[in-house]
Structures are given as structure tokens and as C-alpha cells.
N, C-alpha and C positions, 0 to 999 in steps of 0.2 A: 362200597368203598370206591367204585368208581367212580361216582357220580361227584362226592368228595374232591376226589383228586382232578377230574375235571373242572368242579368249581374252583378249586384250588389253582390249577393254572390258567384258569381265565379273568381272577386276579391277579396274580401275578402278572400276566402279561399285560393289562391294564395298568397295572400299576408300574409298570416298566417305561409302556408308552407314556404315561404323566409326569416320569420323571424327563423324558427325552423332551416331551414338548415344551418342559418349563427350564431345562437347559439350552434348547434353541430359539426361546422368546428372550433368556436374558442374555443369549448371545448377538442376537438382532437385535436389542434394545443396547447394549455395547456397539456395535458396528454402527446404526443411526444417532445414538444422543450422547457417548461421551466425548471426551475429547479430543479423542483422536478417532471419531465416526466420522460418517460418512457429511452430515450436513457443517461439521466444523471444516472438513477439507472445502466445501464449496462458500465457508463465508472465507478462510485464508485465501481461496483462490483470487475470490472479488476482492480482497484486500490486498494480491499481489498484483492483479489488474490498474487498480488506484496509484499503486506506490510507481508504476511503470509510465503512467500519465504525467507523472509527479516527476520523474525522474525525464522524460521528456520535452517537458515546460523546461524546468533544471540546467538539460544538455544546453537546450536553445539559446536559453539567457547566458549562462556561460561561453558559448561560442558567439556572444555579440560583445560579451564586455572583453574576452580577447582580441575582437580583430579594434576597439576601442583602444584596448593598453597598446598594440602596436601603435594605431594612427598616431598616438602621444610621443612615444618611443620614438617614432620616425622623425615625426614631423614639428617643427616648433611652431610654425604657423594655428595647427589644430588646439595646440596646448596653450599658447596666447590667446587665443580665440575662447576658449574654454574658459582662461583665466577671471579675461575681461567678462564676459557676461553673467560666468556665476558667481565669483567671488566681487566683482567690481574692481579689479584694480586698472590700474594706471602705471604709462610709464614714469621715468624721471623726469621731466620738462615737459611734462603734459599738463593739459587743465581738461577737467573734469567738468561736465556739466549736466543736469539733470534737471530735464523739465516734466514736469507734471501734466495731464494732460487731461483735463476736469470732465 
């Protein structure tokens, strides 16, 4: 009966360990491959990286086309000057002329 009962708990204990290692393989495999593991935290990071590059360019353009809407604001000369070149216009008693230049 001993020998029994020794084989008995060295199944047991075997079989305790196999339960634990296949509860800390699918807890490792939760922490690395779902979606809130460890390699989706490092692709969100690289995608908050991106979005801050983005947000960057963004800032920049925005702080050129406001000191823009000022100079307009301020100034009539910038905004005549804008008028005539993009749009074409002209004053009242003005002549217009455009030459081509081949």
C-alpha cells in the first residue's frame, strides 16, 4: 500500500504541475497575442507616435495660415495683392492686359 499511495501522489503532483503550466502558457499567450497584450500595446504606441508627427505638420500649418488671416485682417494692401494675382481682378478704371509669352 505504500508504494500505491506513492505512485498515487506522484501523479497527482504531475498532474497538478500540467494543470499550472498550461494555465501560465494561456496566460502568456493572453499577455502577448490578445488585444490588450503586450505586442498590440507596442503597435498603439507606434500609432501614437504617427498620429503626433501628424498632429505636428497639423500645429505648423495652422500657425502659418493664422499669422496669413492676420496679415489680411490688418492689412489691405496683402489682400489686394492676393486678390489681383489669384483671383485676377481689377480695379474700376483699370485695363487689364495679359500677354502670353510663347
Amino acid at each position: 500500500m505504500g508504494k500505491e499511495s506513492g505512485a498515487n501522489m506522484a501523479n497527482s503532483i504531475r498532474l497538478f504541475v500540467a494543470i499550472l503550466a498550461i494555465l501560465f502558457f494561456g496566460l502568456q499567450y493572453k499577455a502577448w497575442f490578445s488585444d490588450v497584450g503586450h505586442l498590440e500595446v507596442l503597435r498603439l504606441s507606434e500609432e501614437v507616435e504617427a498620429q503626433k508627427l501628424k498632429l505636428a505638420l497639423l500645429s505648423r500649418k495652422n500657425a502659418r495660415l493664422a499669422t496669413e488671416v492676420l496679415v489680411y485682417k490688418e492689412g489691405g494692401e496683402a489682400l489686394e495683392s492676393r486678390a489681383r494675382s489669384d483671383l485676377g481682378m481689377v480695379k474700376k478704371d483699370e485695363t487689364f492686359y495679359l500677354i502670353n509669352d510663347l
